[in-house]
N, C-alpha and C positions, 0 to 999 in steps of 0.2 A: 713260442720263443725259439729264436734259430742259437747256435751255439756262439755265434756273435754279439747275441744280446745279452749273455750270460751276465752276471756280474763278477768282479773278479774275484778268483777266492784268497780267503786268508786265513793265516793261520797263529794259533798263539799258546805260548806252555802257560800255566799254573802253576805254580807252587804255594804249599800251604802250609803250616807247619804251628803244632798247639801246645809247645812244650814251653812258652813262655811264662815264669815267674815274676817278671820283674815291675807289671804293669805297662811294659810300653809295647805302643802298638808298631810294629815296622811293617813299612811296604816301600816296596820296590818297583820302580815302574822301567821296561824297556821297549824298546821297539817292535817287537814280538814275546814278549813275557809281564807277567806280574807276580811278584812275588809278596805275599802278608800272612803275618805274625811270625813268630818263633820267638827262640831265646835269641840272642846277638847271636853265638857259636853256630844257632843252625842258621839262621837266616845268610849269617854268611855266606854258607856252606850252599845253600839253595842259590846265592847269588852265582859264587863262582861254577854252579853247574849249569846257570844258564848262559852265562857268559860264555864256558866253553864249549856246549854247545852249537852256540852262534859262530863262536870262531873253525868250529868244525866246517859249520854251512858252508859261510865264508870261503872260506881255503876250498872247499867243491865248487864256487860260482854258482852255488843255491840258495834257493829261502823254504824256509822250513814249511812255507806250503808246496812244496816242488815235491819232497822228498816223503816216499812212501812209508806210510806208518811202520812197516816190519825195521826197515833200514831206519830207521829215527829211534827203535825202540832197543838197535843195536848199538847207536851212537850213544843214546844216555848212557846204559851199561858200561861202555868203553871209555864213555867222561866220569861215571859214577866212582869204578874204579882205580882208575888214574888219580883220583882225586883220593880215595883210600890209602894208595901206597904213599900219598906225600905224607898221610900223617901218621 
């Protein structure tokens, strides 16, 4: 197989989350992310971290298969955060 023949790759976050009481199942589906279960509070919370995330990608003209795992694992941190001090 030459490096032409590759397939192309791709790449996609998880989020999972078991703190749900209420009985309902949530999932979330995006273009590179899935997000299921939690409580409402966290699923949220897991939503808007993928969201910004992607809006990080975005604004660099990347996709999250582009971007090296160490710099991806600095962006979550950086969205993780950010998302800490709003609340």
């Amino acid at each position: 197989m030459t490096p032409n023949d590759r397939p192309a790759q791709s790449a996609a976050l998880l989020g999972l989350a078991f703190d749900a009481e209420d009985g309902h199942t949530r999932l979330t589906r995006g273009t590179n992310f899935v997000l299921l279960g939690g409580s409402q509070e966290t699923h949220a919370l897991l939503q808007e971290t993928a969201i910004k995330i992607n809006e990080r990608l975005d604004r660099s003209g990347r996709r999250l298969e582009d971007v090296p795992l160490r710099e991806l694992r600095d962006i979550c941190r950086e969205v993780v955060e950010s998302i800490g001090r709003k609340r």
